[in-house]
C-alpha positions in Angstrom: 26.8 33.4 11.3 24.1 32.0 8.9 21.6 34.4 7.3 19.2 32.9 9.3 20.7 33.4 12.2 21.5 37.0 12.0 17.5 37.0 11.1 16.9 35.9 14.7 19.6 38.1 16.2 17.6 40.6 15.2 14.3 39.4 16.1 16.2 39.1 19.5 17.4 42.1 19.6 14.3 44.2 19.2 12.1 41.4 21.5 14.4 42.1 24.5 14.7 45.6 24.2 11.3 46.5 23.2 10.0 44.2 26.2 11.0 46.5 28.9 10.8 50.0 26.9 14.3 50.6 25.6 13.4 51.1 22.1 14.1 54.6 21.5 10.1 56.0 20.8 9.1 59.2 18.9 7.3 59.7 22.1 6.9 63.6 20.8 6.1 63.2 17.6 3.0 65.2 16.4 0.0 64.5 14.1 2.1 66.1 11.3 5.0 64.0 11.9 2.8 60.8 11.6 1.0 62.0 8.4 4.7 62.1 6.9 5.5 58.4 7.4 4.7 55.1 5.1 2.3 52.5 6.3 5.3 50.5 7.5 6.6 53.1 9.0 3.7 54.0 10.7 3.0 50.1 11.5 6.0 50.2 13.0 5.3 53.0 15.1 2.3 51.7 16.6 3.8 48.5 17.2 6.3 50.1 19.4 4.3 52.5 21.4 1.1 50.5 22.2 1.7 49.9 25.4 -1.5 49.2 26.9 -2.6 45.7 27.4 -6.6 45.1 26.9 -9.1 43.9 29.8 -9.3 40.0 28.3 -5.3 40.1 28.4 -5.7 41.3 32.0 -8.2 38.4 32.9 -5.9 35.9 31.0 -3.1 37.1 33.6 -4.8 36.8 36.5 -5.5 33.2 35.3 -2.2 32.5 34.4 -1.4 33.8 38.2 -4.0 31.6 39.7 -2.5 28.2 37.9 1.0 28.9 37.7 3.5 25.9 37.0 7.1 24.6 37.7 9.4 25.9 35.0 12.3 24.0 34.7 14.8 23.8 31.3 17.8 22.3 30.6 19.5 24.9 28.5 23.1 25.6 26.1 23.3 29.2 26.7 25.9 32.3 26.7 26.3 34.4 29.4 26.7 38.3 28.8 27.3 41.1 31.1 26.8 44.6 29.6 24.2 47.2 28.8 20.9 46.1 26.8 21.6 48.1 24.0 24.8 45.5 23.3 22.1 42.8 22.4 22.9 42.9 18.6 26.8 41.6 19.4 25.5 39.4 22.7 23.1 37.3 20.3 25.4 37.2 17.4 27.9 36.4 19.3 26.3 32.9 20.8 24.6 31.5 17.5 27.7 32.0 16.2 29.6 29.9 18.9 26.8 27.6 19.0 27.0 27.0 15.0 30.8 26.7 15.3 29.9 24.0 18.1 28.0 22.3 15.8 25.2 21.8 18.6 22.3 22.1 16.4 21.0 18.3 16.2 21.2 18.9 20.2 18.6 21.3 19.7 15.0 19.9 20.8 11.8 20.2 19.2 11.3 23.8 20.6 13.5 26.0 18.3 12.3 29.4 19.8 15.1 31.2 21.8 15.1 32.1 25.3 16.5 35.2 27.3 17.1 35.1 30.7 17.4 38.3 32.2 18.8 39.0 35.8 18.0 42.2 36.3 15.5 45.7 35.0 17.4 46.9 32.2 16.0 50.5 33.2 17.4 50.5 36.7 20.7 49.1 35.9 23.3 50.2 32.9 24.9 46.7 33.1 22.7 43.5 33.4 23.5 39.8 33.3 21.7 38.0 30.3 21.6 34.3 29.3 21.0 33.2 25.8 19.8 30.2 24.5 18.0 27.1 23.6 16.4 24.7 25.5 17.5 21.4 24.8 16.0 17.9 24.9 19.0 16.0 26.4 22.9 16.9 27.4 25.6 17.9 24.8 29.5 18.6 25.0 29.8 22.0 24.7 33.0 24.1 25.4 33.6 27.9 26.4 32.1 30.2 26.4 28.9 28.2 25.8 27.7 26.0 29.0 24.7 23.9 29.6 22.7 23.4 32.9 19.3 23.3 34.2 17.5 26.6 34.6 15.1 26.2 37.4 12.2 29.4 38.3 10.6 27.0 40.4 6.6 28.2 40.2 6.5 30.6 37.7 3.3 32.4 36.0 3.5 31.8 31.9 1.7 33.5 29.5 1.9 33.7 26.2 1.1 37.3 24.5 -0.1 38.0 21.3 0.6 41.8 20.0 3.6 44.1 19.8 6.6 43.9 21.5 5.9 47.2 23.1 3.3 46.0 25.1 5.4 43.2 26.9 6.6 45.3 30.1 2.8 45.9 30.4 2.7 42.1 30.7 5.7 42.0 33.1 3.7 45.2 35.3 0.3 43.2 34.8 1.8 40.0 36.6 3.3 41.7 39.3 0.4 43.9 40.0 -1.8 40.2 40.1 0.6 38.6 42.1 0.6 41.6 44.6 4.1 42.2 44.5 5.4 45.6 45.4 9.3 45.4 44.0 9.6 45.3 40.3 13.3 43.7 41.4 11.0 40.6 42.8 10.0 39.7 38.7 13.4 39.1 37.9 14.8 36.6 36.7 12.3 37.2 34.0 12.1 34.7 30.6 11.2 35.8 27.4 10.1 33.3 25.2 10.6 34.4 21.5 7.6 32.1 19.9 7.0 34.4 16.6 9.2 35.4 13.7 8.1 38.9 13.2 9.4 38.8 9.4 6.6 36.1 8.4 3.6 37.6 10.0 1.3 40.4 8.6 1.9 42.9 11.8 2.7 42.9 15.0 -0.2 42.0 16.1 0.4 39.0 15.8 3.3 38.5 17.8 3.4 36.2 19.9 6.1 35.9 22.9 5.5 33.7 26.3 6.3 36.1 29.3 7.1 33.8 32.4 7.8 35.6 35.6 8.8 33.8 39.0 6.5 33.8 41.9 9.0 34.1 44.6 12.6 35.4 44.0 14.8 33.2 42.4 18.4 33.0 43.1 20.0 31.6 40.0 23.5 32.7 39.8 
């Protein structure tokens, strides 16, 4: 795996699991605890436990819920089954297999990974998740790595700017705007990874495209 690559996995790694609150939080952590840590540290901190989303974000998802679009990618992906906190060896694991493939001049102009995720991550110690790129037009690609189109049908998009922590707020927000009573009902849910945290100056600026289906999707 190229030293780029692992650089995503870990990007990956943290957008996933931070975007439905499985980062592991110092949710008790005191004033005096706080005071003890670096800037970064402390950067870090409040990038991973802002999870509050502001009143312009909510207005731009209530938008995004009034226009939503057909989503539709073709995609070279991996399929893994385990729990979320396997995401290091899941995303290593395909952009290694799609290097060895040699698939990356099938790769279109959109170099940003996708995860697909099947199923709440907090209700279930196993979840299905598809890794990948879309791509522009159809490649050979052998096992374990498979290409098809991955339709949501009408799906609400938005793109967030801010911490990763903040992203099941996002997921919550949509829902709540769509009416939608079963968290279950948001799944298959796409996360977009747009930013590489490692080139901007906080996590602020962030940014990651949330798209949630309208209706359930079944997408097997």
């Amino acid at each position: 795996m190229t030293v780029k690559h692992r650089l995503i996995a870990g990007i990956g790694i943290v957008a996933i699991a931070a975007a439905f609150g499985l980062i592991l939080k110092p949710a008790n952590a005191d004033r005096e605890d706080v005071k003890k840590l670096s800037p970064a540290e402390k950067s870090k901190l409040v990038g991973m436990r802002a999870a509050a989303i502001s009143p312009s974000e909510k207005s731009a998802i209530m938008r995004a819920v009034k226009a939503p679009r057909m989503v539709s990618h073709m995609m070279i992906y991996q399929t893994f089954n385990g729990p979320i906190s396997q995401l290091d060896e899941f995303l290593a694991d395909f952009y290694k297999e799609f290097n060895d493939q040699k698939l990356g001049t099938d790769i279109s102009g959109d170099k940003a990974p996708y995860a697909v995720v099947y199923s709440h991550p907090e209700k279930n110690q196993s979840v299905k998740i598809d890794i990948g790129y879309a791509v522009s037009k159809r490649a050979k690609v052998k096992a374990p790595l498979a290409i098809r189109m991955f339709n949501l049908g009408k799906a609400v998009a938005h793109v967030h700017t801010g911490p990763y922590g903040q992203i099941t707020a996002v997921h919550n927000e949509v829902l709540r705007s769509l009416k939608v009573t079963d968290p279950d009902a948001g799944f298959p849910a796409v996360l977009h990874l747009l930013t590489d945290p490692s080139k901007v100056s906080s996590p602020a600026a962030i940014r990651t495209e949330v798209i949630v289906p309208t209706a359930k999707v079944e997408m097997q």
